[in-house]
C-alpha positions in Angstrom: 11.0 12.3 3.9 12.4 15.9 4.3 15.0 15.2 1.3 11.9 13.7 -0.7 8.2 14.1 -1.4 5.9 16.2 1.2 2.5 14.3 0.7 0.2 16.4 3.4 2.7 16.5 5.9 3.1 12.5 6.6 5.6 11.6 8.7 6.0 8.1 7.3 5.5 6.9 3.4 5.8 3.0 3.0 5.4 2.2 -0.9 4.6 -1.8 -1.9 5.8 -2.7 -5.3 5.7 -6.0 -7.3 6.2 -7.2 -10.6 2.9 -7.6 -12.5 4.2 -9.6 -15.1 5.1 -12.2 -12.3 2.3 -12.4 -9.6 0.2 -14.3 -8.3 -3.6 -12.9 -8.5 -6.5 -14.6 -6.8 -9.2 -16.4 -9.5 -12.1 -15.2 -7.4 -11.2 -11.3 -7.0 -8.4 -10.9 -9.5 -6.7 -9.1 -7.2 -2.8 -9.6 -7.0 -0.6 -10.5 -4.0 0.8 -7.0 -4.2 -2.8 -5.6 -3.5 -3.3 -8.0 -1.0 0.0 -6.6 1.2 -0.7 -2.9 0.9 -4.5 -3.6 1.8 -3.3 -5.2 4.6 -1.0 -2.8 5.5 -4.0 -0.2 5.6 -5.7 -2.0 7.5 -3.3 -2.8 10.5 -2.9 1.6 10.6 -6.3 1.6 10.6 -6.3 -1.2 13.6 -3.5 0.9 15.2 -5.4 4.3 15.1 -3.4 5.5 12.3 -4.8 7.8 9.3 -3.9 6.0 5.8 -4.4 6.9 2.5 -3.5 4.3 -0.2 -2.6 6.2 -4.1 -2.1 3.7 -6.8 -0.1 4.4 -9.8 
C-alpha cells in the first residue's frame, strides 16, 4: 500500500465490492450478500486477534 492510500498505518487493505443492482439481499435483514462477506471478514480478524475497521462508501 506504499504506492496507494496510508489509512492509519495498515499494513493490509482488503476492499469487498458488489454490484447492487444485482444482489442478493436477505428478506429478514435486508442486508446484501456483499455485507454479509465483509462482515464476515471482520469477524474472522477479530477471531484472529486482528484490529479491523470496516468504512463504507
Amino acid at each position: 500500500m506504499s504506492k496507494g492510500v496510508n489509512y492509519h498505518g495498515a499494513s493490509l487493505a482488503i476492499i469487498v465490492c458488489g454490484d447492487h443492482s444485482d444482489v442478493f439481499v436477505h428478506p429478514f435483514d435486508k442486508k446484501d450478500m456483499v455485507s454479509v462477506v465483509a462482515d464476515h471478514i471482520v469477524l474472522e480478524a477479530e477471531e484472529l486477534g486482528l484490529s479491523s475497521c470496516w468504512l463504507t462508501y
